[in-house]
Short mmCIF file of the C-alpha atoms (twelve columns), coordinates in Angstrom:
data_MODEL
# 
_entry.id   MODEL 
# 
loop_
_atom_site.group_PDB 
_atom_site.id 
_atom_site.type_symbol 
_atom_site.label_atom_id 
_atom_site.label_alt_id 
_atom_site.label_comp_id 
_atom_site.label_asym_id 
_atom_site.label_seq_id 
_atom_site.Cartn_x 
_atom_site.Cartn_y 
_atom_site.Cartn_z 
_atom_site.pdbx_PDB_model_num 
ATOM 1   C CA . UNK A 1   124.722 88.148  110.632 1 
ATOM 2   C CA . UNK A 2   125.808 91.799  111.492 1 
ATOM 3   C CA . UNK A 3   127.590 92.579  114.723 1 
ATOM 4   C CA . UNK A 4   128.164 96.601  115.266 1 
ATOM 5   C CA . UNK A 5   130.847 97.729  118.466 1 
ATOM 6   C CA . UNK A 6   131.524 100.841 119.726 1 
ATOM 7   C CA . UNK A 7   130.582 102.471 116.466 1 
ATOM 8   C CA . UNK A 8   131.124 106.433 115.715 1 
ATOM 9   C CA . UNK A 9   130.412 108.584 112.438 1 
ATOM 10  C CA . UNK A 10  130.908 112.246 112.039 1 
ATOM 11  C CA . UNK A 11  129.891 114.571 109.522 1 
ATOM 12  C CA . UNK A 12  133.070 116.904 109.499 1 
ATOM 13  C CA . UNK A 13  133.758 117.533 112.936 1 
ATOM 14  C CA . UNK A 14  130.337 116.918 114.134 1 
ATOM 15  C CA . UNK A 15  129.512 113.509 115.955 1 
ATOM 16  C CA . UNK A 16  126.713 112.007 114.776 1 
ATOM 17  C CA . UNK A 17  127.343 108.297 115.992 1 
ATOM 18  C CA . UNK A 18  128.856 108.604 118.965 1 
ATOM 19  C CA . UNK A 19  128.949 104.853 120.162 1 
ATOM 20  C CA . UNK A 20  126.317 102.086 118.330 1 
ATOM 21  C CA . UNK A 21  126.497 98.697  119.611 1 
ATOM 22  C CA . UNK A 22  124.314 96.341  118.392 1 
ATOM 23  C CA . UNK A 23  123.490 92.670  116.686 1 
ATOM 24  C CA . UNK A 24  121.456 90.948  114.608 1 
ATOM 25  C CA . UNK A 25  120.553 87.356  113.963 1 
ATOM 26  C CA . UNK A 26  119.999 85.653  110.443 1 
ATOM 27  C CA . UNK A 27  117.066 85.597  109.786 1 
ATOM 28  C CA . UNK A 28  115.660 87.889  111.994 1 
ATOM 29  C CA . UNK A 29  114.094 91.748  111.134 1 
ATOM 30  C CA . UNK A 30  114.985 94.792  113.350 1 
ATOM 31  C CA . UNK A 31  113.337 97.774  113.196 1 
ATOM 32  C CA . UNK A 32  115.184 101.639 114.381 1 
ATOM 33  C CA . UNK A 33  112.998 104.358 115.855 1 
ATOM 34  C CA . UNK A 34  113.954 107.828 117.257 1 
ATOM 35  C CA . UNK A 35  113.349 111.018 116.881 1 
ATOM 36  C CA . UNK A 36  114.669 113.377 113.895 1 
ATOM 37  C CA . UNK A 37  118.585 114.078 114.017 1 
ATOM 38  C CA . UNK A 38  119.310 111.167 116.180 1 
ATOM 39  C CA . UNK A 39  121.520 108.961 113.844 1 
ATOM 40  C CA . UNK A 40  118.864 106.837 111.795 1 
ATOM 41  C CA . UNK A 41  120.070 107.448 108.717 1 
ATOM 42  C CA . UNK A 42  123.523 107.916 109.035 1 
ATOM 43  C CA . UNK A 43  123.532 104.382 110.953 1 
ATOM 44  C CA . UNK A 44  122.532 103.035 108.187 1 
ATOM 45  C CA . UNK A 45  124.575 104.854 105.527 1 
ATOM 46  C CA . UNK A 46  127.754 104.096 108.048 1 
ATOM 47  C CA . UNK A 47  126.911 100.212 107.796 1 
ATOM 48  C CA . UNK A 48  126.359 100.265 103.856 1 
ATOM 49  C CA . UNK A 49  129.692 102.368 103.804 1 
ATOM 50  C CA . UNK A 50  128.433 105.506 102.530 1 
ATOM 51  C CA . UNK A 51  129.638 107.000 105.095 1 
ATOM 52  C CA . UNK A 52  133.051 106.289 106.503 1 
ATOM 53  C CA . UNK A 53  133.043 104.738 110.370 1 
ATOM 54  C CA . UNK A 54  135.489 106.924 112.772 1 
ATOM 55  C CA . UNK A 55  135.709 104.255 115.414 1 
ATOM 56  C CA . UNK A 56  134.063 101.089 116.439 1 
ATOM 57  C CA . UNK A 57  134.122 97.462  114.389 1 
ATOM 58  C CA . UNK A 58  131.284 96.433  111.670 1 
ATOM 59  C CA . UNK A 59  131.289 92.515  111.173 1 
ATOM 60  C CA . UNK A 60  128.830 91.141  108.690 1 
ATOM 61  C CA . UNK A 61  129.049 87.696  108.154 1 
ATOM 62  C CA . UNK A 62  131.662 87.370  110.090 1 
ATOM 63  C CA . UNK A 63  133.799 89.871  108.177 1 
ATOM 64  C CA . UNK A 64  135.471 92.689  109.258 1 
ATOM 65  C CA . UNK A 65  133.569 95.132  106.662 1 
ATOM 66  C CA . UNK A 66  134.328 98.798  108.605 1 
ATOM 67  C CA . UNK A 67  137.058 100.122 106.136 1 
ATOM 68  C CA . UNK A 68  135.192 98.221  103.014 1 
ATOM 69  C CA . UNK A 69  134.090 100.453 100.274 1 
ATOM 70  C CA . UNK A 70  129.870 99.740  99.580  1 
ATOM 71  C CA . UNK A 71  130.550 97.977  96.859  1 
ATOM 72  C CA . UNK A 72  132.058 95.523  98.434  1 
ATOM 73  C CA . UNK A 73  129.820 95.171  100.831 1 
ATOM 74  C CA . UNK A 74  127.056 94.542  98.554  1 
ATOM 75  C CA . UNK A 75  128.753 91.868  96.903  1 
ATOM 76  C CA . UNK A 76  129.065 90.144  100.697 1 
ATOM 77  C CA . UNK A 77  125.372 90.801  100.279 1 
ATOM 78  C CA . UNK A 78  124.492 93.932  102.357 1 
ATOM 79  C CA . UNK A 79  122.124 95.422  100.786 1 
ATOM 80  C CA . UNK A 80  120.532 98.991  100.863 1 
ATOM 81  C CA . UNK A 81  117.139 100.947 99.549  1 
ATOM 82  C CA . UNK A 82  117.876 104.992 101.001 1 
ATOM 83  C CA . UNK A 83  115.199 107.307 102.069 1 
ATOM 84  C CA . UNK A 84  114.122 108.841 98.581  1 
ATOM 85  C CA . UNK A 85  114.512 105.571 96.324  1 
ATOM 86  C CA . UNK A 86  117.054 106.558 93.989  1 
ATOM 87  C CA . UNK A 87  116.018 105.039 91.251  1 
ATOM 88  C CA . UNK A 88  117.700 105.344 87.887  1 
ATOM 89  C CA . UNK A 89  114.707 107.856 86.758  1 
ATOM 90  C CA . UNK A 90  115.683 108.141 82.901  1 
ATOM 91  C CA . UNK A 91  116.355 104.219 82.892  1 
ATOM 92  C CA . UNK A 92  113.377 102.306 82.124  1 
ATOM 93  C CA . UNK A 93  111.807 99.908  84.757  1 
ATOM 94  C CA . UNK A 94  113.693 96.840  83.212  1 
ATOM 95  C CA . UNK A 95  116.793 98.440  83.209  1 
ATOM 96  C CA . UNK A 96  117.030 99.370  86.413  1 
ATOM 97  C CA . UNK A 97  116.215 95.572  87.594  1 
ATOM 98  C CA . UNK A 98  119.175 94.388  85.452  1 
ATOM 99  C CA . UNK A 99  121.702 96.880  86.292  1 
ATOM 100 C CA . UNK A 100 121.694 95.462  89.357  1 
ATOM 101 C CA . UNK A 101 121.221 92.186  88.657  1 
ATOM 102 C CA . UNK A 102 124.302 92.167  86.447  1 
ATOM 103 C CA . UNK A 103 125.892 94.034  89.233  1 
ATOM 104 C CA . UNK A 104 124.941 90.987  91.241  1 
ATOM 105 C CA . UNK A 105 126.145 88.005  88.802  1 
ATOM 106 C CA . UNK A 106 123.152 86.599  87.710  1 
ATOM 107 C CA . UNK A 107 120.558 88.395  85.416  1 
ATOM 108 C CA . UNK A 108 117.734 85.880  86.365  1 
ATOM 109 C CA . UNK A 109 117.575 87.858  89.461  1 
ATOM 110 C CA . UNK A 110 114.973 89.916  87.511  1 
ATOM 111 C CA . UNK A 111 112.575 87.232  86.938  1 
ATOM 112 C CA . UNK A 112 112.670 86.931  90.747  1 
ATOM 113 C CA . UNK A 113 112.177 90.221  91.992  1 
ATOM 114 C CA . UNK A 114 108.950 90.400  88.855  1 
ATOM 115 C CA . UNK A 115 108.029 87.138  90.541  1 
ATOM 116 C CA . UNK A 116 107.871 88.963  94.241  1 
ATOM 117 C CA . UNK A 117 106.855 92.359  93.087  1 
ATOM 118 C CA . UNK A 118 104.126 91.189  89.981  1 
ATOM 119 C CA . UNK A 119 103.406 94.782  90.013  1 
ATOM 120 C CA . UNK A 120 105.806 96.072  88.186  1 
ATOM 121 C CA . UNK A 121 105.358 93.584  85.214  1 
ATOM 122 C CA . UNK A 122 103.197 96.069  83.231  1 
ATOM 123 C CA . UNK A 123 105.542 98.697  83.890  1 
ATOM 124 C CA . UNK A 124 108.366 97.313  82.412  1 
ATOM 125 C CA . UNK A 125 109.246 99.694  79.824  1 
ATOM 126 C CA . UNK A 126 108.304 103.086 81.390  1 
ATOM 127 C CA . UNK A 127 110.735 105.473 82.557  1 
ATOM 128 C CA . UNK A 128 111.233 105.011 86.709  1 
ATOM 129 C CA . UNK A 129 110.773 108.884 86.734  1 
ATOM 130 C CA . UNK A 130 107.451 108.171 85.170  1 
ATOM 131 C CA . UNK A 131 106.792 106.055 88.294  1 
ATOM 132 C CA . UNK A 132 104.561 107.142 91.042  1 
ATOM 133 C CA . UNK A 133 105.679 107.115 94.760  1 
ATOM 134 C CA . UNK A 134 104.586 104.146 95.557  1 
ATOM 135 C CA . UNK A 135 106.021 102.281 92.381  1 
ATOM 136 C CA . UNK A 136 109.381 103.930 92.814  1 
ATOM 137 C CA . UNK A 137 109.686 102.616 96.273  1 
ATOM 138 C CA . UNK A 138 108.875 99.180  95.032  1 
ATOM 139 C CA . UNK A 139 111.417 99.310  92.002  1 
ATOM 140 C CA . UNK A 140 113.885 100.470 94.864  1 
ATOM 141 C CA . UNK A 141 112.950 97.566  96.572  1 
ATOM 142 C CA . UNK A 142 112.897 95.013  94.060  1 
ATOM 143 C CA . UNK A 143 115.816 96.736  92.107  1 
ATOM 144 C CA . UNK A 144 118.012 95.755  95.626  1 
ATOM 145 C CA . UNK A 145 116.668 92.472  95.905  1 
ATOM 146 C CA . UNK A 146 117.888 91.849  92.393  1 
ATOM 147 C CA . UNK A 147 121.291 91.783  93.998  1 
ATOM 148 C CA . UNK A 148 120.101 88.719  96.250  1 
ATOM 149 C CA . UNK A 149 120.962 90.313  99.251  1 
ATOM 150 C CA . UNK A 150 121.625 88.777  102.585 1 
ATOM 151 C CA . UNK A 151 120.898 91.714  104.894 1 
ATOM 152 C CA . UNK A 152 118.387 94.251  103.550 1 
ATOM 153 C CA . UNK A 153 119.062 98.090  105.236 1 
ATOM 154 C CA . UNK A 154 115.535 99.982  104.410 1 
ATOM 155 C CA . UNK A 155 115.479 103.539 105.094 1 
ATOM 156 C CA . UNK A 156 112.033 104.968 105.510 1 
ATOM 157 C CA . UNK A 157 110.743 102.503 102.915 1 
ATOM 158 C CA . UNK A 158 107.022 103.659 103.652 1 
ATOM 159 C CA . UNK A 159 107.123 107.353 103.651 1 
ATOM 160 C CA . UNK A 160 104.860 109.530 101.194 1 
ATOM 161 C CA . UNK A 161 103.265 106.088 99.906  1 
ATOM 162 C CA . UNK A 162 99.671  104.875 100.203 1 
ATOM 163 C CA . UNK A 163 98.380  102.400 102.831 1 
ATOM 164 C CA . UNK A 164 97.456  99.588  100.391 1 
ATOM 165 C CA . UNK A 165 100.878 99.946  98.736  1 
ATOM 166 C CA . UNK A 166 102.438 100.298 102.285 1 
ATOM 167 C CA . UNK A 167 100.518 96.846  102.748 1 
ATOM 168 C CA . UNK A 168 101.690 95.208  100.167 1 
ATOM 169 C CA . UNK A 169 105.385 96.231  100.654 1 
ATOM 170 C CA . UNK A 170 104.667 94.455  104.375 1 
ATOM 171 C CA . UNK A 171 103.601 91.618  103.132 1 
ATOM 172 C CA . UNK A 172 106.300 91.170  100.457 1 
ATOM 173 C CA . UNK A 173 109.218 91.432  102.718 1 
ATOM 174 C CA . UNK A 174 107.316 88.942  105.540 1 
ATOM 175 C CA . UNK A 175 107.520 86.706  102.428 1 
ATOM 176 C CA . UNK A 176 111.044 86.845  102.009 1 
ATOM 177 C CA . UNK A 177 111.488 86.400  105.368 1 
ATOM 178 C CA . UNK A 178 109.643 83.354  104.991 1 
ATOM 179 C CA . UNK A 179 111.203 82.003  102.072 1 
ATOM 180 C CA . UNK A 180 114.538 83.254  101.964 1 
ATOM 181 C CA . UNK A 181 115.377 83.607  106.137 1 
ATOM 182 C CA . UNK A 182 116.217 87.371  104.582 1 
ATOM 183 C CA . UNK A 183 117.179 89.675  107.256 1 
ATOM 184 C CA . UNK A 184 115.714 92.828  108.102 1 
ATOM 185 C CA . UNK A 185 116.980 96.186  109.066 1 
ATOM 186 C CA . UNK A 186 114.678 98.787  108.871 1 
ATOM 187 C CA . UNK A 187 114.271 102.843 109.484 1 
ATOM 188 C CA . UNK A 188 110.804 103.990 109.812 1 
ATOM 189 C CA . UNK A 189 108.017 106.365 111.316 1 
ATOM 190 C CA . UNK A 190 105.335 104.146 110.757 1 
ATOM 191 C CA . UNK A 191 104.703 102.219 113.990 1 
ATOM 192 C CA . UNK A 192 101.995 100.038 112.227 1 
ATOM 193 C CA . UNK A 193 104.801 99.243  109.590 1 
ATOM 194 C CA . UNK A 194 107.509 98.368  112.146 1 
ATOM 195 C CA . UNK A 195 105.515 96.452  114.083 1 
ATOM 196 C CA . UNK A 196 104.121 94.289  111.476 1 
ATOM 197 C CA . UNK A 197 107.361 92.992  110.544 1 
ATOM 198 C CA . UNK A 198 109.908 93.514  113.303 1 
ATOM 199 C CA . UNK A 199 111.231 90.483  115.388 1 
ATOM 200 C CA . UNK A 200 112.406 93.645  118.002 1 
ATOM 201 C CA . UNK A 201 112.425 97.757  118.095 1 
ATOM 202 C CA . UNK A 202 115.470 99.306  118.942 1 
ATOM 203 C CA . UNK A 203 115.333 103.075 120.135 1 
ATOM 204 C CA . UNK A 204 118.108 105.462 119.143 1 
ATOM 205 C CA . UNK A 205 118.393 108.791 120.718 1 
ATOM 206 C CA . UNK A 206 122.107 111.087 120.109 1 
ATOM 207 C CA . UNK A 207 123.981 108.424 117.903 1 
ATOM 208 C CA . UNK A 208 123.503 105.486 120.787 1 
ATOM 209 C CA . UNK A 209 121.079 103.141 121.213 1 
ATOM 210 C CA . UNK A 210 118.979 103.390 124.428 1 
ATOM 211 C CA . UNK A 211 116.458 101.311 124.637 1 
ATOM 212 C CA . UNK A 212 114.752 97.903  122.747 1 
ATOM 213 C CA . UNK A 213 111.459 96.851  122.614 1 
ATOM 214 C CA . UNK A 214 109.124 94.107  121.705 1 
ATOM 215 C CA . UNK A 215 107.108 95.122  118.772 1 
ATOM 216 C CA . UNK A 216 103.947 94.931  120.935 1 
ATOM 217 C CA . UNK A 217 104.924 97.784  122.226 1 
ATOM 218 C CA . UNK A 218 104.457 100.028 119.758 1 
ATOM 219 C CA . UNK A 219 100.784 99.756  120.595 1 
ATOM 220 C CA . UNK A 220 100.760 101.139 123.712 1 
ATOM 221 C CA . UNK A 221 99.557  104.426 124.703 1 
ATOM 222 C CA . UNK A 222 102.489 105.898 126.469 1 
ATOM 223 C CA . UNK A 223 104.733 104.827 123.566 1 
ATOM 224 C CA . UNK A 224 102.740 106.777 120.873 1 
ATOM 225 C CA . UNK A 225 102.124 109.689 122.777 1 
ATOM 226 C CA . UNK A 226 106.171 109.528 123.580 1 
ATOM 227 C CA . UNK A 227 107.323 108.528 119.872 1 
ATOM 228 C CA . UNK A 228 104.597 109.247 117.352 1 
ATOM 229 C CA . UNK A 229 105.548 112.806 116.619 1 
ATOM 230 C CA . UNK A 230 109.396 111.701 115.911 1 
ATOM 231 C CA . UNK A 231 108.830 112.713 112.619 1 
ATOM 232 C CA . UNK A 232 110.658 111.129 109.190 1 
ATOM 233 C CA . UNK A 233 113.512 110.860 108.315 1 
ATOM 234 C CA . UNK A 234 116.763 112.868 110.048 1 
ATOM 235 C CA . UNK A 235 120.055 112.029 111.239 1 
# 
C-alpha cells in the first residue's frame, strides 16, 4: 500500500528527514513513536505532500506520488487528520462532512461516516468551533473518512481528549479495519492507544527510523520508563 525509500525533508536548510525507509501492507495499522523533534509530524506531512520531499521515492498504491501535490494524493485515497483537527470551525458539523464528501465524489459518504461516528448525529447543525475537544477530533476523523480513504495518516489523534472518547475513537477505527481492510498510520503518545490498534510500532529518532516493535511491547517496563516522557507532538 505505501512504500517510503531513502526519504529526506527539510525545513529551509534544516534536515528534518534525513533518510525514512519504510512499508506498509493493506490492510494493516502502523503506529510512529519518538521523542519530540524527531520527524513525526513532518513524516507525515511529507507523505500527505504538505511538505515537499528533498530526496527519496513515496509509492502509494503503486504510484510514484513524491512530486504529487495533496490533493492529488487524496483523490488516490491518502488520507490525513493533523495534530490540532482543523476543522472548518465557522462551518457547521454537516458542512464540514460534505465538503469533503463532495471533494471525494460521492455525498453519501456522509451517511457513512454518521453511520460510524453516531455521535455526531445530534450535532449536526452546530458550529465545529462550538465543538468540544473530543468532538472536533471525531468530526476530523469522520470529516476524512468522508473522502473514503485508502490509507488513513492520524497525527496525535488522542491528545487533549478524554479516555472514554479516546475509547471510542479505538474502537471505531478497529472497525474499519474490520470492515473496510482500512489502513492505518498513526502518530501518537499514548502507548495504550497505539497498542490497541497497531499491527507493529516503529521508533523514529533524528528523521530515521531505528527500531520496530511488536505492540506488546509497549507494556513493558523498560520501554515506558525509556519512551513515556517523549512528550506530544514535535518534529
Amino acid at each position: 500500500m505505501l512504500a517510503v525509500t531513502g526519504l529526506r525533508a527539510n525545513y529551509g536548510r534544516i534536515p528534518i528527514l534525513t533518510g525514512i525507509d519504510l512499508e506498509i501492507a493493506e490492510g494493516e495499522a502502523v503506529g510512529i513513536l519518538g521523542h519530540n523533534g524527531m520527524g513525526k509530524t513532518t513524516l507525515m506531512k511529507t507523505l500527505i505532500g504538505l511538505v515537499p520531499a528533498s530526496g527519496g521515492r513515496i509509492a502509494f498504491a503503486g504510484a510514484d506520488v513524491t512530486r504529487e501535490p495533496a490533493d492529488r494524493r487524496a483523490r488516490r485515497g491518502l488520507g490525513y487528520v493533523p495534530q490540532g483537527r482543523e476543522i472548518f470551525p465557522r462551518l457547521s458539523v454537516r458542512e464540514n462532512l460534505r465538503m469533503a464528501a463532495l471533494a471525494g465524489g460521492d455525498e453519501s459518504a456522509v451517511e457513512e461516516a454518521l453511520a460510524d461516528f453516531p455521535s455526531l448525529a445530534p450535532l449536526l447543525d452546530r458550529a465545529g468551533g462550538a465543538l468540544s475537544g473530543g468532538e472536533q477530533q471525531i468530526l476530523a476523523i469522520a470529516r476524512c473518512l468522508c473522502t473514503r480513504p485508502h490509507l488513513l495518516l492520524l497525527d496525535e489523534p488522542t491528545e487533549g481528549i478524554q479516555p472514554s472518547i479516546v475509547a471510542r475513537i479505538a474502537e471505531t477505527l478497529a472497525a474499519l479495519r474490520r470492515s473496510r481492510n482500512l489502513t492505518l498510520v498513526l502518530v501518537e503518545q499514548n502507548l495504550d492507544f497505539v497498542a490497541a490498534l497497531s499491527s507493529r510500532v516503529l521508533i523514529i529518532q533524528k528523521g530515521e527510523i531505528v527500531r520496530a516493535l511488536e505492540p506488546e511491547a509497549l507494556h513493558r517496563s523498560d520501554f515506558v520508563e525509556e519512551f513515556v516522557g517523549m512528550g506530544a507532538a514535535g518534529g
